[in-house]
MIVO-613817 format. One record per residue (C-alpha): residue number from 1; residue in three letters; x, y negated, z. Coordinates in nm, 4 decimals. Example, Ala and Ser with C-alpha at 12.3 -4.5 7.8 and 13.67 -1.06 7.14 Angstrom:
REM MIVO-613817
NODE  num  residu      east     north        up
NODE    1     ala    1.2300    0.4500    0.7800
NODE    2     ser    1.3670    0.1060    0.7140
END
This chain:
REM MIVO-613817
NODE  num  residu      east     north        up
NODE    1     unk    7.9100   -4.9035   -4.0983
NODE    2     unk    7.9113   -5.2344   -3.9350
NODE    3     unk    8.1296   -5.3302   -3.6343
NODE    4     unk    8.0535   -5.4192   -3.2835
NODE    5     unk    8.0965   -5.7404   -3.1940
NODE    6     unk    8.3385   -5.8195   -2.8850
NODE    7     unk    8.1904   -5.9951   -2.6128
NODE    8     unk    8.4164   -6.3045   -2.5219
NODE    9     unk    8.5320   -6.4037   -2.1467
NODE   10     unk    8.4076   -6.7017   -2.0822
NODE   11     unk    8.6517   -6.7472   -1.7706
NODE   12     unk    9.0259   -6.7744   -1.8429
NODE   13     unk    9.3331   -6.8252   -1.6951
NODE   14     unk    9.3185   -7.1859   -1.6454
NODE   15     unk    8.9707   -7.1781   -1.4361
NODE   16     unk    9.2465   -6.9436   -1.2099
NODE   17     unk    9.5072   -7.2360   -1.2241
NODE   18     unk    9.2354   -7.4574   -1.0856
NODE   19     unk    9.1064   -7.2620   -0.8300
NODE   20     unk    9.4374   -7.2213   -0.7034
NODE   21     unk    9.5262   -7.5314   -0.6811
NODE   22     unk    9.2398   -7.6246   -0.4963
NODE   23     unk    9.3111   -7.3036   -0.3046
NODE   24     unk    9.6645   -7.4692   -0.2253
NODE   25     unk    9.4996   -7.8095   -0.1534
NODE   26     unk    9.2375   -7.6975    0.1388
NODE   27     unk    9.5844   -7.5292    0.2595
NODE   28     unk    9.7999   -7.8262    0.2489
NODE   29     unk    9.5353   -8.0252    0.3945
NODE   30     unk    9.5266   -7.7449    0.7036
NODE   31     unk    9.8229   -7.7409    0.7906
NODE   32     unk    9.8277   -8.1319    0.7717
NODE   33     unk    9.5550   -8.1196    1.0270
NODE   34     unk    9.6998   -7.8920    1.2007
NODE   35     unk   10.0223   -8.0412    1.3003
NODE   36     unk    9.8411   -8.3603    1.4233
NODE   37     unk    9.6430   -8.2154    1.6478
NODE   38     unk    9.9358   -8.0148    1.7893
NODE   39     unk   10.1236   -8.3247    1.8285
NODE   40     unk    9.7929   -8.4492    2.0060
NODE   41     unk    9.8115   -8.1532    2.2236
NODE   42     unk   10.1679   -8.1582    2.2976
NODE   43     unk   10.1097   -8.5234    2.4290
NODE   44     unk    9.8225   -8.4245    2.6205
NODE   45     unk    9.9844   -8.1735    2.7597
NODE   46     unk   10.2790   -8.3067    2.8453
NODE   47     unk   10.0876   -8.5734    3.0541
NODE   48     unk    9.8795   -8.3059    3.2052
NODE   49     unk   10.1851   -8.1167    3.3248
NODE   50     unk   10.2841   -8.4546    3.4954
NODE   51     unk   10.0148   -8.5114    3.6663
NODE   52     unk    9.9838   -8.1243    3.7733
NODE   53     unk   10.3463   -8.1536    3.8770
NODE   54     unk   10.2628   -8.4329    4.0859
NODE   55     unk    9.9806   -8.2981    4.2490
NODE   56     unk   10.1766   -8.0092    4.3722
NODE   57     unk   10.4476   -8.2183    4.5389
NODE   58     unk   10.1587   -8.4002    4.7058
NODE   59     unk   10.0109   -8.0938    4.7916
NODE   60     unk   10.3587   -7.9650    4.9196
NODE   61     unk   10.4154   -8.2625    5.1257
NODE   62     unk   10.0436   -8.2447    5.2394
NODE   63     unk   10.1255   -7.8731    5.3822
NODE   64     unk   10.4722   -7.9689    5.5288
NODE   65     unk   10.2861   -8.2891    5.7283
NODE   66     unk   10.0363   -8.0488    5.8070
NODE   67     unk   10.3259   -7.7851    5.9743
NODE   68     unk   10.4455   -8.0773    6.1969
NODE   69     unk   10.1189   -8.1973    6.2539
NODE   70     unk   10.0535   -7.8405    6.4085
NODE   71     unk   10.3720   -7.8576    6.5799
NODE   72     unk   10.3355   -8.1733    6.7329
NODE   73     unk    9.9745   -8.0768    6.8431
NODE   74     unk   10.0663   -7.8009    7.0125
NODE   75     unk   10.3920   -7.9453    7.2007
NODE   76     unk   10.1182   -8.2107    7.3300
NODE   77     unk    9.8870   -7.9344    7.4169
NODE   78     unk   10.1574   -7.7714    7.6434
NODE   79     unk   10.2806   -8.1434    7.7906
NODE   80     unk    9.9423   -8.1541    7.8354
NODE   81     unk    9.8739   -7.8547    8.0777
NODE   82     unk   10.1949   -7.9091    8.2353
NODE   83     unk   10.0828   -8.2810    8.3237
NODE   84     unk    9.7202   -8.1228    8.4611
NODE   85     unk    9.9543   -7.8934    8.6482
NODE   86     unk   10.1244   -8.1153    8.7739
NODE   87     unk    9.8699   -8.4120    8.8297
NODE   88     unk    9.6534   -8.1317    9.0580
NODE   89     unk   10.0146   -8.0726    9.2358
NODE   90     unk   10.0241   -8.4166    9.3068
NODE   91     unk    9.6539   -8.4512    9.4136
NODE   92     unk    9.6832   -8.1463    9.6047
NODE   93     unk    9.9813   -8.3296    9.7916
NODE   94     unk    9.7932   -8.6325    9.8381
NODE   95     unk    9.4758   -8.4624   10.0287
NODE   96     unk    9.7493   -8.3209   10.2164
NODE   97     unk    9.8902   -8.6396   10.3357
NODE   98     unk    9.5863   -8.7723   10.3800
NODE   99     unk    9.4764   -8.4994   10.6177
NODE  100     unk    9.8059   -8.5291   10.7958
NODE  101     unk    9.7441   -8.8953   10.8203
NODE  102     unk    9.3835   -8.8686   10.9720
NODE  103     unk    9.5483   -8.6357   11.2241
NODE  104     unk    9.8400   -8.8755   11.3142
NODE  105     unk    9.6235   -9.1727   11.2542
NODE  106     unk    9.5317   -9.1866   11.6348
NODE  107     unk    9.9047   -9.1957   11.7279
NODE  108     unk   10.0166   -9.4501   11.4655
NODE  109     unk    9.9318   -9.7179   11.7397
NODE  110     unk   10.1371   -9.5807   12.0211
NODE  111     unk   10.4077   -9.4907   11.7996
NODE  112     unk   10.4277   -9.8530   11.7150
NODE  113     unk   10.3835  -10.0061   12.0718
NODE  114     unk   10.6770   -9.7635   12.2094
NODE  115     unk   10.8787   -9.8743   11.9065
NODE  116     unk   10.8159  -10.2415   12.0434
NODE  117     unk   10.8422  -10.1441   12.3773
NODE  118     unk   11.2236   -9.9931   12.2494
NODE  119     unk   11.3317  -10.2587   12.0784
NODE  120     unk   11.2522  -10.4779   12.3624
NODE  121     unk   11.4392  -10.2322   12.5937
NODE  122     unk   11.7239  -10.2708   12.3783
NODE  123     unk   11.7182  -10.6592   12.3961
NODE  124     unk   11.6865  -10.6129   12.7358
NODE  125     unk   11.9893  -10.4337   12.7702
NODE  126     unk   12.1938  -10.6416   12.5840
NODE  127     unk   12.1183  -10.9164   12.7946
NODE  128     unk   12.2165  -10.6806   13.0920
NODE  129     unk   12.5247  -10.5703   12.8948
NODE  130     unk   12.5865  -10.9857   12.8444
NODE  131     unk   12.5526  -10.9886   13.2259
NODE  132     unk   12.7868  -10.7443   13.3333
NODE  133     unk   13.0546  -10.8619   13.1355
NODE  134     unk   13.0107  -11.1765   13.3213
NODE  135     unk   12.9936  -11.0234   13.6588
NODE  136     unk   13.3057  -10.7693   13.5491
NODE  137     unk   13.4987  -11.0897   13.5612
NODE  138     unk   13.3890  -11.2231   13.9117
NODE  139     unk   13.4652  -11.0125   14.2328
NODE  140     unk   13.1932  -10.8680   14.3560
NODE  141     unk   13.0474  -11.0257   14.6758
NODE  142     unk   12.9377  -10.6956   14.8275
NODE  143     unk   13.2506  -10.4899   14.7051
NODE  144     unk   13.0312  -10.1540   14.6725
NODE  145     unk   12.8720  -10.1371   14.3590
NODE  146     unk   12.9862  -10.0853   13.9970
NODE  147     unk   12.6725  -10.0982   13.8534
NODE  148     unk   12.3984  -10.3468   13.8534
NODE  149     unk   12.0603  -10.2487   13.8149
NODE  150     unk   11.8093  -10.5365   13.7687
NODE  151     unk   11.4641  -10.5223   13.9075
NODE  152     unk   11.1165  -10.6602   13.9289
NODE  153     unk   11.1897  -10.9953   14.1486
NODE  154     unk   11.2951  -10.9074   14.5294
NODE  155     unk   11.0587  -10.6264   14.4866
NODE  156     unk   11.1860  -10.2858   14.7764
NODE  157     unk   11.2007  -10.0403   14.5877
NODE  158     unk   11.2443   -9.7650   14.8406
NODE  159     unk   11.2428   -9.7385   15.1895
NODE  160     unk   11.4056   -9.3790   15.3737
NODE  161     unk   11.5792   -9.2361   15.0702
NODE  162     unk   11.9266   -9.1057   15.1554
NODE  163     unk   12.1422   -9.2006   14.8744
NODE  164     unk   12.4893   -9.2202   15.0659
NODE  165     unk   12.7469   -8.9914   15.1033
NODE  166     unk   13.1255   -8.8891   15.0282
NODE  167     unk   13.0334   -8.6723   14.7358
NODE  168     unk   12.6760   -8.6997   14.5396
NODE  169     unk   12.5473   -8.4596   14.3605
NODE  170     unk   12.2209   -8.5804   14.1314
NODE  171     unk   12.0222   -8.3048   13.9847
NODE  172     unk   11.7992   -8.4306   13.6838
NODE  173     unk   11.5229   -8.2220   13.5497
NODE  174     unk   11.5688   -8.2045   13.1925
NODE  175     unk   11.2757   -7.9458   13.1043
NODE  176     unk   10.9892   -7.9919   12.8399
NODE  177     unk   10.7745   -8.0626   13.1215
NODE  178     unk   10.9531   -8.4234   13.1554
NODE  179     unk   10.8230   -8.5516   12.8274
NODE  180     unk   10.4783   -8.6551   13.0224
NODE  181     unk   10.2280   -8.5941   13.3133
NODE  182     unk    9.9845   -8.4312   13.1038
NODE  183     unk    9.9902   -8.1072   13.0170
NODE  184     unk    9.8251   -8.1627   12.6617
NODE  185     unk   10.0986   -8.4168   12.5522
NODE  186     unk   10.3662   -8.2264   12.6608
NODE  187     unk   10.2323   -7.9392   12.4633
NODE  188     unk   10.2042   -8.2209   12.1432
NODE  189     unk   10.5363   -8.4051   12.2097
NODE  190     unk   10.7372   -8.0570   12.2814
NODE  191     unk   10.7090   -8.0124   11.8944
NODE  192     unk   10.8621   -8.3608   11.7829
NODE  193     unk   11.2019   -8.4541   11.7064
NODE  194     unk   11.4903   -8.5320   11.9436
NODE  195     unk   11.4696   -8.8944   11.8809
NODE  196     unk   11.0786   -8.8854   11.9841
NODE  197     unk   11.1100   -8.6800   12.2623
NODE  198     unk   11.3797   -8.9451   12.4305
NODE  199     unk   11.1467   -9.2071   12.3467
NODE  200     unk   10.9188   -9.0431   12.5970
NODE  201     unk   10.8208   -9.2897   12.8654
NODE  202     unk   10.8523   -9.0066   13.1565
NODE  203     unk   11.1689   -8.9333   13.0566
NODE  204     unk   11.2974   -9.3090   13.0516
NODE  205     unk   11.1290   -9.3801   13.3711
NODE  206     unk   11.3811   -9.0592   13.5049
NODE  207     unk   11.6965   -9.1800   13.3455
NODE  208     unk   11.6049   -9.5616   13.4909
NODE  209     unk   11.5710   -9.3844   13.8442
NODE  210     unk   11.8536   -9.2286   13.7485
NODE  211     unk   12.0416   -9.5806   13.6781
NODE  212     unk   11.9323   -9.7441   13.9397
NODE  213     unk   12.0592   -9.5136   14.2154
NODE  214     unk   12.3769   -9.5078   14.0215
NODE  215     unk   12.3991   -9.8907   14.1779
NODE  216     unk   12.3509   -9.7724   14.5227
NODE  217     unk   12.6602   -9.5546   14.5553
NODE  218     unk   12.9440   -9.6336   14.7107
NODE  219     unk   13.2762   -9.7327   14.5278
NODE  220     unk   13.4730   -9.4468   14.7212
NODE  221     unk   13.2367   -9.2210   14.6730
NODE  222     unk   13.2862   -8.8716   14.4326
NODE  223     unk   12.9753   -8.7621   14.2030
NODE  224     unk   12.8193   -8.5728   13.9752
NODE  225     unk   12.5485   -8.5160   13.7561
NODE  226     unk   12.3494   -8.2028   13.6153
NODE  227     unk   12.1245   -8.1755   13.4673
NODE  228     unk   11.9196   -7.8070   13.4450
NODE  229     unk   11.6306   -7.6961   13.2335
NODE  230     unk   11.6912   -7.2822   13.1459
NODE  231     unk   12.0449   -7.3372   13.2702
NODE  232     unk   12.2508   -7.6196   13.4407
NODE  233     unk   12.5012   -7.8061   13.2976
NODE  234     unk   12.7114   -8.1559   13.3964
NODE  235     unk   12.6075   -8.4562   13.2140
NODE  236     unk   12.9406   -8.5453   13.1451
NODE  237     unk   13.1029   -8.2897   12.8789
NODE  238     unk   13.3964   -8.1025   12.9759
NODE  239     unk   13.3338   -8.2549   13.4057
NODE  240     unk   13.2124   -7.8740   13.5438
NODE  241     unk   13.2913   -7.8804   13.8697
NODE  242     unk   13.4647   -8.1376   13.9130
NODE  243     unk   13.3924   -8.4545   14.0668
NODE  244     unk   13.3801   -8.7568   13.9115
NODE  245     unk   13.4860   -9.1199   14.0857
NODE  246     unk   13.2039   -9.3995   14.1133
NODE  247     unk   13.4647   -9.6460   14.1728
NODE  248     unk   13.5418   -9.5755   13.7586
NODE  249     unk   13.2406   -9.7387   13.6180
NODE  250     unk   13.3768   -9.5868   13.2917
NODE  251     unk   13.2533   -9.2110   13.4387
NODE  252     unk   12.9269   -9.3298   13.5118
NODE  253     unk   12.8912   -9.5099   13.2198
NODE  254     unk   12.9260   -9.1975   13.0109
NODE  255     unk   12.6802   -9.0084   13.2646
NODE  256     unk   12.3963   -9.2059   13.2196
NODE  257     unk   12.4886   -9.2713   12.9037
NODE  258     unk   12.4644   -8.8789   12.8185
NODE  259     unk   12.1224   -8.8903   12.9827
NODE  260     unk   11.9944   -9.0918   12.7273
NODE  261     unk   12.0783   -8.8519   12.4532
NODE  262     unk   11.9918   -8.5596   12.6185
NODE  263     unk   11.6115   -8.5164   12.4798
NODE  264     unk   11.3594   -8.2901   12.7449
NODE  265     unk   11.3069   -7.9523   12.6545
NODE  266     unk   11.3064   -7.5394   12.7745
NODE  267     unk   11.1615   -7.4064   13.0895
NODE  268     unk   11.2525   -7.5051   13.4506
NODE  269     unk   11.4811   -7.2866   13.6227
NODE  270     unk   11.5859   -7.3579   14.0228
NODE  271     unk   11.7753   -7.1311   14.0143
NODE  272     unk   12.0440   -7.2596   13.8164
NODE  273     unk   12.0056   -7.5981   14.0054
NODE  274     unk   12.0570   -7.4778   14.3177
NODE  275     unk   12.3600   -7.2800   14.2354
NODE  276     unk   12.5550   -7.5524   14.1424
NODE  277     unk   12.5737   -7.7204   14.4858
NODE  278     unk   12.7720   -7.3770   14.5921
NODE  279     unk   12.9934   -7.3965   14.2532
NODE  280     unk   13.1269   -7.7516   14.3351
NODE  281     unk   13.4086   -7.7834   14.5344
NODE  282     unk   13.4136   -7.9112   14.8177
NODE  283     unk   13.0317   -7.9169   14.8090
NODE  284     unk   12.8220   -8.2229   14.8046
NODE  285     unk   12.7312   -8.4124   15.1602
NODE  286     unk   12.4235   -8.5110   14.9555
NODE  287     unk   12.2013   -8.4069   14.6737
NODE  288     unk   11.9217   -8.6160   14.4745
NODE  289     unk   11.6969   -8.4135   14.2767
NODE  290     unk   11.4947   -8.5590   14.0309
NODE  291     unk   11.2039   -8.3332   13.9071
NODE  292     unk   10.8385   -8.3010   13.8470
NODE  293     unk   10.7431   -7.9845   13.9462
NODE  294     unk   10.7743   -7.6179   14.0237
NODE  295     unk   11.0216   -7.3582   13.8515
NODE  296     unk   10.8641   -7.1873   13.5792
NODE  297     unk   11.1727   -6.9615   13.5278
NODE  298     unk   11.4010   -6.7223   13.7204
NODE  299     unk   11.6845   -6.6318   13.4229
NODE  300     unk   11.8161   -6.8486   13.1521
NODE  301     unk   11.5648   -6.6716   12.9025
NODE  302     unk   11.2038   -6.5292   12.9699
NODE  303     unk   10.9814   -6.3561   12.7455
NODE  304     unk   10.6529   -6.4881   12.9377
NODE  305     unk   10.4611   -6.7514   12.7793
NODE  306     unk   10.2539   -6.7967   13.0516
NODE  307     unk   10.3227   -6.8272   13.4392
NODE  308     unk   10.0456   -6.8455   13.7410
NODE  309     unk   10.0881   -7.0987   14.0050
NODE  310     unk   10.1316   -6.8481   14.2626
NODE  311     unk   10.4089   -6.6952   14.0707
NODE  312     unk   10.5649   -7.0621   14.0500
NODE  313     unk   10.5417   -7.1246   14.4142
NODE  314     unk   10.6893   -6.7769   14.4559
NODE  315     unk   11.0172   -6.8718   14.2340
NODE  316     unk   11.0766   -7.2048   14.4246
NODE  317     unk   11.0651   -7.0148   14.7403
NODE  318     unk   11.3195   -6.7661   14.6019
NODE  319     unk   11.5092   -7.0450   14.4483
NODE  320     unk   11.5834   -7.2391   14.7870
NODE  321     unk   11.7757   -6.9533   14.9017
NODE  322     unk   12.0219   -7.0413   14.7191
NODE  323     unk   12.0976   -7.4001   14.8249
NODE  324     unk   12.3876   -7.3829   15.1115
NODE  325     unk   12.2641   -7.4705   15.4742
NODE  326     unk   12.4079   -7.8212   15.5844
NODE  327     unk   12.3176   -7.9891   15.2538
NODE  328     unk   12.0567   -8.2408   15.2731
NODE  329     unk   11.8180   -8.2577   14.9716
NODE  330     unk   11.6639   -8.5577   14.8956
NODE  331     unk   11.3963   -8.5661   14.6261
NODE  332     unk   11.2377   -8.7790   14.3967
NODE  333     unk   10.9065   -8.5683   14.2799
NODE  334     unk   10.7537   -8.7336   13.9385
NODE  335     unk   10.3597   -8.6718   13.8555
NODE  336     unk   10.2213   -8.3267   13.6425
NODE  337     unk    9.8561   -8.2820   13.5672
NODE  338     unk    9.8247   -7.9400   13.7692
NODE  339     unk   10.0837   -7.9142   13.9758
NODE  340     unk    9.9030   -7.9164   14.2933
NODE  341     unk   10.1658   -7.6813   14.5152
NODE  342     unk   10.4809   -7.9096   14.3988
NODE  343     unk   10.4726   -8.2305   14.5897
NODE  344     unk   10.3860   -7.9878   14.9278
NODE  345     unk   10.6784   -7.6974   14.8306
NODE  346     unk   10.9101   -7.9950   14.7773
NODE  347     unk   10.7813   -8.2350   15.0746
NODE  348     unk   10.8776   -7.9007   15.3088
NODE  349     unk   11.2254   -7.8376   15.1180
NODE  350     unk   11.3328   -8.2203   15.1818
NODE  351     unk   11.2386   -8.1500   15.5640
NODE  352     unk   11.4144   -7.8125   15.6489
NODE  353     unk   11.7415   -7.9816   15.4732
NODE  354     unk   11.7217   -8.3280   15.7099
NODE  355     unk   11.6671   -8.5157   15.3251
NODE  356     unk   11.3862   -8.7142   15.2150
NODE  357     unk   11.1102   -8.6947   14.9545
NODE  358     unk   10.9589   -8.9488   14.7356
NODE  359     unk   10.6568   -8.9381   14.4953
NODE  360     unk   10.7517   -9.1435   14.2040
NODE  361     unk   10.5050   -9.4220   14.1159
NODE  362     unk   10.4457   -9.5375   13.7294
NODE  363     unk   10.6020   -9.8700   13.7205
NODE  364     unk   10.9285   -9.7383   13.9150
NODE  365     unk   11.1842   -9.8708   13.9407
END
């Protein structure tokens, strides 16, 4: 029986060696590739991080610049509304002053002309003051003054007024009413301040009057001077009831002194006028009172703010009751828009006491 034949392998064990060496080479060249491009990468990377690093601080710093951009924004937001607060504050003031200054605008010009006329009062005076000196060192010719008072040329200033007498007693009105004839600037003036109110030219026209019969007493003579507006009191501080001497020209210094600090104001009340010539002792041989109209009081305080012209004529008449028989009252009556019953009530007063009366004119003395 014949044999089978084996069938032989054509593939052997060193086809195997080949294919795994080639097998090994495709893997060495892998890896080989491999590793360069992760060293590639890392590089890359690397820079990328960098760069992304960077962009995040800038980012950061772009957000922080951002927070105090905010913040400063809004801090100039809020000076902002305060300033428009306070810039319609300010123009709110300013219409204000400018509507106060188109009210006062009209008085601006007076205000300034009695500022001149002041200043030229005062330069005035000082010249006087100059003069007196002078004359304080000379006797004086007529021996019966101790004041000078220096007028308008050889101008007469008054003819019948009774200002002798042992002991004179001047009674100044010192009421609101003083501060001018008309009733409307009384009402205006009544409101300003003290240093205003003496600048009033009623009221300087009194305390010249005043001045001026200060010159025409004589050096023996005693006197004293009130003056009343709710209540009476001496011009002199601390001289109630008392006389004073003329022949010290040191007391009547300080009187009419006093009168030009003592600004117009308050009601009128007689009735404290009057009472003083009984209070003084002895009582005066002569009285001078200086006034512009009717009382408008009885008591040192009313709660009336408005009083008829009958009613006014009734206080005088109530009023003169209390002035002492024997006393002559002389009286120098100064003008008031509407006054009508004054310069008659006082013109009959100055009769029944054997004094005189006057009407004041504008430019006097």
């Amino acid at each position: 029986m014949a044999r089978k034949r084996r069938e032989v392998q054509i593939i052997g064990m060193s086809f195997l060696d080949v294919m795994s060496c080639g097998l090994g080479a495709v893997i060495l060249f892998f890896m080989i590739i491999n590793a360069q491009v992760r060293d590639s990468a890392d590089t890359e990377t690397s820079e990328l991080m960098g760069e992304t690093n960077r962009l995040e601080y800038e980012v950061l710093e772009g957000r922080k610049n951002l927070v105090l951009a905010r913040n400063t924004k809004e801090k100039l937001d809020d000076e902002r509304v305060r300033a428009e607060g306070q810039i319609a504050q300010i123009i709110a003031l300013l219409e204000e002053l400018k509507a106060e200054l188109s009210t006062y605008d009209k008085d601006t010009l007076a205000k300034i002309e009695r500022i001149e006329k002041l200043q030229s009062d005062i330069e005035s005076l000082e010249k006087e003051k100059k003069r007196l000196l002078a004359l304080a060192k000379e006797e004086d010719a007529e021996g019966t003054r101790v004041r000078a008072f220096k007028g308008v040329g050889d101008r007469q200033y008054l003819t019948g007024l009774k200002v002798g007498g042992d002991r004179v007693l001047i009674l100044v009105d010192n009421s609101a009413s003083m501060l001018d004839s008309k009733i409307v600037n009384i009402l205006r003036r009544r409101n300003m301040a003290d240093r205003d109110k003496l600048r009033a030219v009623k009221w300087r026209q009194v305390v010249a009057s005043v001045d001026w019969l200060a010159t025409q007493l004589s050096t023996k003579a005693k006197f004293q001077i009130y003056l009343f507006n709710t209540e009476a009191k001496p011009a002199v501080k601390g001289s109630d009831g008392v006389w004073l001497d003329v022949g010290d020209g040191n007391q009547i210094d300080a009187a009419i002194r006093a009168l030009r600090r003592a600004p117009p104001q308050n009601g009128t009340n007689m009735h404290a006028a009057y009472r003083v010539i009984r209070q003084l002792t002895p009582r005066p041989d002569n009285v001078i009172l200086l006034t512009d109209g009717l009382p408008t009081m009885r008591d040192a305080t009313t709660s009336r703010r408005t009083i008829s012209g009958r009613e006014r004529y009734a206080l005088h008449s109530q009023a003169v009751r209390e002035i002492p028989s024997g006393v002559p009252v002389n009286i120098l009556l100064y003008a008031l828009e509407g006054d009508y019953d004054a310069a008659v009530a006082y013109w009959a007063l100055a009769n029944s006491t054997s004094g005189s009366f006057v009407s004041v004119s504008r430019d006097w003395p």
